[in-house]
N, C-alpha and C positions, 0 to 999 in steps of 0.2 A: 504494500500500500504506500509506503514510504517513496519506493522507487516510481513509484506513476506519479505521486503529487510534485517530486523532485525534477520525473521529466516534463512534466506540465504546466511545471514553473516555467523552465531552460525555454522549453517551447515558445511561450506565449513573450518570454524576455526576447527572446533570436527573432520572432515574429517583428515585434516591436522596435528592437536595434534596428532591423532593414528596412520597413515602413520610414522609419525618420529618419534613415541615412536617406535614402530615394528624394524626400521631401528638399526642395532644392529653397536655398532662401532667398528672399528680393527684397527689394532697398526699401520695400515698406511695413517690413515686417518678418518675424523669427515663427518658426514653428513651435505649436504648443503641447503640453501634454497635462493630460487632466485624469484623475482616478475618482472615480466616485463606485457607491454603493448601487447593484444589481438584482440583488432576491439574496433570501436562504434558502437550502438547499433540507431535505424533510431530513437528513444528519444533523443538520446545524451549523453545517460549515458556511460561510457568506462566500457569497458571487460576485467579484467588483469585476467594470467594465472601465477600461482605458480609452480614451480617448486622444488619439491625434488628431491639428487643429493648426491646419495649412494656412498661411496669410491673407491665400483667394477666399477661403470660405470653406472648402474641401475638408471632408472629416473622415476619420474611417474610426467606429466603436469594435474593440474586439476583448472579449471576455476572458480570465480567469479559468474560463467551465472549459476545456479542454480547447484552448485557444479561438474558442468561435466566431467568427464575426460575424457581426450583429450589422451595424451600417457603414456602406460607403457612399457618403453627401458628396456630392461632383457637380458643379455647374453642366447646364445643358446648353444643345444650341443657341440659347436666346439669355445663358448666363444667370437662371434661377437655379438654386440650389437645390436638387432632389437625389434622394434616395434610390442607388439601384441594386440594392441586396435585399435579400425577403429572407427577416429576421425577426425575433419577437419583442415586445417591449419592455418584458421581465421574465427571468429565468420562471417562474410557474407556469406561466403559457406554454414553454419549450415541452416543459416536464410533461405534463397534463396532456399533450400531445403526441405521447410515446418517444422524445429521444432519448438513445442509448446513451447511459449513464456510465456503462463498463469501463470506459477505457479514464475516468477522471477521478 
């Protein structure tokens, strides 16, 4: 149990080093990163979701719960920001919905 939550730390950190390395910076602004609070999980363990947070507006949400991501916010052709990942908006929706929990 030890060794999945140790690899699914390493995961979700290597997920996240390369996302912000990618993220290129411009004279108006640095990239952000933001950790907040996601669900509990029926063990009890808490679910945080990271967020990176591009100078455009560009976000990508990717969780804790075996690296998942949750949202990528992209400007579209006309430069509003939408969402094009189909994610939930708190880990009980995920759960409730049968995903495999094995591997976290």
């Amino acid at each position: 149990m030890k060794d999945k939550l140790i690899k699914n730390a390493g995961m979700l950190f290597l997920t996240v080093l390369i996302l912000a390395a990618s993220c290129s910076k411009t004279g108006d602004g640095e990239m952000k990163i933001k950790k907040e609070g996601f669900g509990t999980l029926s063990d009890g363990r808490n679910v945080d979701i990271v967020t990176l947070i591009h100078p455009d507006g560009s976000t990508v949400e990717i969780t804790n719960f075996g690296a998942a991501v949750v949202a990528v916010k992209v400007p579209d052709k006309d430069g509003n920001i939408e969402d094009v990942v189909l994610g939930f908006d708190d880990i009980d929706k995920g759960i409730n919905l049968g995903i495999d929990t094995w591997y976290v």
